[in-house]
NULUM-880642 format. One record per atom (N, C-alpha, C): residue number from 1; residue in three letters; atom name; x, y, z. Coordinates in nm, 2 decimals. Each point is the difference from the previous one (the first is absolute). Layout:
N
nr	rest	atom	xx	yy	zz
NUM	ALA	CA	X	Y	Z .
...
***
This chain:
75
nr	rest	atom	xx	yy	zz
1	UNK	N	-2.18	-9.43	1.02 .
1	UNK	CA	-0.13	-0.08	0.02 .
1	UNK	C	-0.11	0.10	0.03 .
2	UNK	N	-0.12	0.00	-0.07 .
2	UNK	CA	-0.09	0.05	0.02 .
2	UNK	C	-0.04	0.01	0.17 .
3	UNK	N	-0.05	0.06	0.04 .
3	UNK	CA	-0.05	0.04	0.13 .
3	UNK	C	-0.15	0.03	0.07 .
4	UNK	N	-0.09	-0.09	0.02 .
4	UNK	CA	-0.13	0.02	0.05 .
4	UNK	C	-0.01	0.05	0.09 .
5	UNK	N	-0.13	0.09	0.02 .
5	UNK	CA	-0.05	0.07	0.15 .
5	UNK	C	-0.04	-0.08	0.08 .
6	UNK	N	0.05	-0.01	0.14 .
6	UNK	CA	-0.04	-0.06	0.10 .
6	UNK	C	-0.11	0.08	0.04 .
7	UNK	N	-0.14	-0.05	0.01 .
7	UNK	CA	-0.14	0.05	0.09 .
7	UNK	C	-0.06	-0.07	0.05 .
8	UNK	N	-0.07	0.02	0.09 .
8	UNK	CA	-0.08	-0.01	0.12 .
8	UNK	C	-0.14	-0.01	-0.09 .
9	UNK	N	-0.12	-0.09	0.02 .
9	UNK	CA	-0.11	0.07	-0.07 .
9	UNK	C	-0.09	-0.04	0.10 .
10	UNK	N	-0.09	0.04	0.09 .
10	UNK	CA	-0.15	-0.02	0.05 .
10	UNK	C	-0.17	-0.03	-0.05 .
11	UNK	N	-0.01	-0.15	0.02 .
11	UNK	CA	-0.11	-0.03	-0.10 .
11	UNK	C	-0.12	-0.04	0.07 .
12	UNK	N	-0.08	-0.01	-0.05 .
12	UNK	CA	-0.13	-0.03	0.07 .
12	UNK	C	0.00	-0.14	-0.09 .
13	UNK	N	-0.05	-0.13	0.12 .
13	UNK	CA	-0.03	-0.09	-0.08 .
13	UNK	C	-0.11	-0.03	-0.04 .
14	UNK	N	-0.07	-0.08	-0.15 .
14	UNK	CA	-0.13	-0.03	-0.01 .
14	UNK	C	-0.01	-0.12	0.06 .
15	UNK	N	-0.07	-0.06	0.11 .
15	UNK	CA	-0.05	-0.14	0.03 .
15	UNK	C	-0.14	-0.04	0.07 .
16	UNK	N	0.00	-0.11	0.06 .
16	UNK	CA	-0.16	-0.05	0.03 .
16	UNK	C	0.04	-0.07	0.13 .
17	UNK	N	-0.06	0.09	0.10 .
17	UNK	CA	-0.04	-0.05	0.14 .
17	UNK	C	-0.10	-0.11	0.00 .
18	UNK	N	-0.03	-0.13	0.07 .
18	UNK	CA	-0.06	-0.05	-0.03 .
18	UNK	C	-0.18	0.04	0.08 .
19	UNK	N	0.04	0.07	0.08 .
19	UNK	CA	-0.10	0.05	0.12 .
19	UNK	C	-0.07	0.17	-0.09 .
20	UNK	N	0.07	0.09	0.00 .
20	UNK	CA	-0.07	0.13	-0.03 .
20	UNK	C	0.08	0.08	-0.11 .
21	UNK	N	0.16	-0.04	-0.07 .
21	UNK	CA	0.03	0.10	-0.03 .
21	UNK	C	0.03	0.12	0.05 .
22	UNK	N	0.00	0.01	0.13 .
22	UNK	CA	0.01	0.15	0.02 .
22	UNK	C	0.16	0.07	0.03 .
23	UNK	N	0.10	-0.10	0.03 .
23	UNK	CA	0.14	-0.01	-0.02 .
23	UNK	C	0.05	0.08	-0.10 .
24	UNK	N	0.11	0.10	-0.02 .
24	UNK	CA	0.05	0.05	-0.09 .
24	UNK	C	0.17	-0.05	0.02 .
25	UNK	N	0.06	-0.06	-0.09 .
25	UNK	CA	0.14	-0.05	0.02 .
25	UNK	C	0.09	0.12	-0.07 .
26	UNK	N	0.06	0.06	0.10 .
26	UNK	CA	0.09	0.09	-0.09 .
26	UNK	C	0.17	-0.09	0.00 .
27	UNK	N	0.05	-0.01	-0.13 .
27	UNK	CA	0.17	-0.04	-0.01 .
27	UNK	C	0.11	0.10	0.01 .
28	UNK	N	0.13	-0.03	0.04 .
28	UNK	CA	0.10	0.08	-0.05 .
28	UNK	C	0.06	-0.08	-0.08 .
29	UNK	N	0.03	0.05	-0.09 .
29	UNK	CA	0.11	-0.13	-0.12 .
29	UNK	C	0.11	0.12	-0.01 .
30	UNK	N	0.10	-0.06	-0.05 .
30	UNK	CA	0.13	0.12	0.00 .
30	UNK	C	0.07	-0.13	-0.13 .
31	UNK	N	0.07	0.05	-0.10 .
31	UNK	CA	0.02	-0.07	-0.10 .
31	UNK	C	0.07	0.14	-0.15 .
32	UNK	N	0.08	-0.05	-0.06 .
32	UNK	CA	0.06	0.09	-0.07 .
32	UNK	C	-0.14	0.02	-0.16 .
33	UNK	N	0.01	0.09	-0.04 .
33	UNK	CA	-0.08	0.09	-0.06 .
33	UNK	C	0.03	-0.02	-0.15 .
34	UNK	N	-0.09	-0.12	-0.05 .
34	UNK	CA	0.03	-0.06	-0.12 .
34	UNK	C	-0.07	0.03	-0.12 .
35	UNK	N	-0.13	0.04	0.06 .
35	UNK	CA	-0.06	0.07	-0.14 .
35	UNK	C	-0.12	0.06	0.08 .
36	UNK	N	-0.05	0.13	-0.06 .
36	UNK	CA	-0.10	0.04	0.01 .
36	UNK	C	-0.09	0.01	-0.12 .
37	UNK	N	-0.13	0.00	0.05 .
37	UNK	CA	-0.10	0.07	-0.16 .
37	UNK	C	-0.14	0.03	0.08 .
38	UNK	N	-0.07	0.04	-0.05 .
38	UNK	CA	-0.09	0.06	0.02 .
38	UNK	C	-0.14	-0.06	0.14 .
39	UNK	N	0.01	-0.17	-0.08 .
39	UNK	CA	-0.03	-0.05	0.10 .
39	UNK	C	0.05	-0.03	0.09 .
40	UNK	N	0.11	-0.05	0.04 .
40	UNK	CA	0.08	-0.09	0.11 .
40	UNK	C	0.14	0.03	0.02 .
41	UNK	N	0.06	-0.01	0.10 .
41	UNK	CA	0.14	0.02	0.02 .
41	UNK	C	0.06	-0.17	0.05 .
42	UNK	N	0.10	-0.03	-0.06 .
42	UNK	CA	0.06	-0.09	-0.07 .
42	UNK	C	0.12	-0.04	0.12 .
43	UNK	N	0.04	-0.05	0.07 .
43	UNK	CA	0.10	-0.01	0.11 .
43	UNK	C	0.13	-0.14	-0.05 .
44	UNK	N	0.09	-0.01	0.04 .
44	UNK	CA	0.06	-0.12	-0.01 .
44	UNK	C	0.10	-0.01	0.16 .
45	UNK	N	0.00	-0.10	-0.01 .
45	UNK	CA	0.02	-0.04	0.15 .
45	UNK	C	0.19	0.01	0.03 .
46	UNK	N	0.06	-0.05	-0.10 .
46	UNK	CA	0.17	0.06	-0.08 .
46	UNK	C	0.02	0.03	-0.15 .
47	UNK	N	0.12	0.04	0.00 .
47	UNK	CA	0.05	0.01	-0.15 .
47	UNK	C	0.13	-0.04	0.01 .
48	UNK	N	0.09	-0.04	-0.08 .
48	UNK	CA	0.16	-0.04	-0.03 .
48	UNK	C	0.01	0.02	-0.14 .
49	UNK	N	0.19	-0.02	-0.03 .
49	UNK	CA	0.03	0.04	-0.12 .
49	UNK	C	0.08	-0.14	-0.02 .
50	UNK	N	0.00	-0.05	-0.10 .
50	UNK	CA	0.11	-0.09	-0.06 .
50	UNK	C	0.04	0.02	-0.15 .
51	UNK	N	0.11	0.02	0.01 .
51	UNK	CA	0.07	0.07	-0.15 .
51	UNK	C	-0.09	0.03	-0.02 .
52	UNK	N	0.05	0.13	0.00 .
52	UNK	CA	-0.06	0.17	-0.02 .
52	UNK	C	-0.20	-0.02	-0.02 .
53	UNK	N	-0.05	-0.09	0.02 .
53	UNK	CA	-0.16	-0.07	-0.02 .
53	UNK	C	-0.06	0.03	0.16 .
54	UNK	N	-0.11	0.08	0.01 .
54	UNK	CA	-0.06	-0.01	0.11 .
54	UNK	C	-0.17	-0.08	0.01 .
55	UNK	N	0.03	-0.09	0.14 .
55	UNK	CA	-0.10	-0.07	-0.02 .
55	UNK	C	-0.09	0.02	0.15 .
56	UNK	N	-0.13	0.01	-0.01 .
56	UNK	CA	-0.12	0.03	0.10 .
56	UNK	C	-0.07	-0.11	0.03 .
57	UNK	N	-0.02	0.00	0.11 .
57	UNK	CA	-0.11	-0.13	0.01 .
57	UNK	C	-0.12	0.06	0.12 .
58	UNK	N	-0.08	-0.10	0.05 .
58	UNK	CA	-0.07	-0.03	0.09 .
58	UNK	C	-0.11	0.13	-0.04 .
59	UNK	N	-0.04	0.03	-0.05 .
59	UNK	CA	-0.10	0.11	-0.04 .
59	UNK	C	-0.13	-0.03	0.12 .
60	UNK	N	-0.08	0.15	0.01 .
60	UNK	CA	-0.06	0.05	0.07 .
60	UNK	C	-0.11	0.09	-0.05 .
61	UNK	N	-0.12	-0.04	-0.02 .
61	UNK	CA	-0.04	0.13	-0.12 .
61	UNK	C	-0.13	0.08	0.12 .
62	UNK	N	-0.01	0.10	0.04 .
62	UNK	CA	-0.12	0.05	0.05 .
62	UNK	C	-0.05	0.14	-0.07 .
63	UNK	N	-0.16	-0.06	-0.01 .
63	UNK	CA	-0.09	0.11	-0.05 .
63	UNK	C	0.04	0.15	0.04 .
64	UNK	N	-0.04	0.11	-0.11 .
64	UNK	CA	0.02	0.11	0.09 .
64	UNK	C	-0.12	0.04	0.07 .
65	UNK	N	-0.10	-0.05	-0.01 .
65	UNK	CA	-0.12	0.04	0.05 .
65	UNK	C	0.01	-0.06	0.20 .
66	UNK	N	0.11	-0.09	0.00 .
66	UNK	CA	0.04	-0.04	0.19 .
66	UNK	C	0.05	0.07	0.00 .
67	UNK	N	0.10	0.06	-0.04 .
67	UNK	CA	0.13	0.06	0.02 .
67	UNK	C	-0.03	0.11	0.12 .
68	UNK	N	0.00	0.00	0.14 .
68	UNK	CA	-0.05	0.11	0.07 .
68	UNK	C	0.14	0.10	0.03 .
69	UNK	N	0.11	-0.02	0.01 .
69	UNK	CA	0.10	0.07	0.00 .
69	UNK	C	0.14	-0.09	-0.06 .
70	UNK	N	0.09	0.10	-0.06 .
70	UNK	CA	0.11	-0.04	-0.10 .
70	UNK	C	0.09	0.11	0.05 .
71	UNK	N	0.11	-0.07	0.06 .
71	UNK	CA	0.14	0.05	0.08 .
71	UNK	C	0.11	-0.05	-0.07 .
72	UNK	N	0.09	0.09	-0.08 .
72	UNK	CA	0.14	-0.03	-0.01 .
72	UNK	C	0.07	-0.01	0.09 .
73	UNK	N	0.11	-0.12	-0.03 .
73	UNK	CA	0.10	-0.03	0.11 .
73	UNK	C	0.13	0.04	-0.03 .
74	UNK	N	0.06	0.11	0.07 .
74	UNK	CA	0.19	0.06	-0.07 .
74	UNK	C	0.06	-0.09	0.06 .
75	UNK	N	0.09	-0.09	-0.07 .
75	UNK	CA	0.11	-0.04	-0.01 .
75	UNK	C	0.12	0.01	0.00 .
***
């Protein structure tokens, strides 16, 4: 069975205070490493295998433009 990277990713969120905006929300999301590209890194929350078929769910997608730090996790 194929094998995804477990990471850590640190994000800044976009949102709307209703008072000033002046809040910056930073995330940690930690999630296996399902696709990258240029724009965005792609997370999924599991994976499993049933006859020899691997299936992903619960997707996670964040800009790379939040992305303020990206940590592999060894296993």
């Amino acid at each position: 069975m194929k094998k995804y990277k477990l990471v850590m990713i640190e994000w800044q969120d976009a949102w709307a205070n209703t008072i000033d905006c002046t809040d910056i929300l930073i995330h940690t999301t930690v999630g296996f490493l399902y696709r990258e590209t240029k724009d965005e890194i792609c997370l999924a929350q599991s994976y499993y295998s049933v006859e020899d078929k691997i299936n992903v769910n619960n997707f996670f997608g964040i800009p790379r433009g939040c992305i303020k730090k990206y940590t592999e996790i060894r296993t």
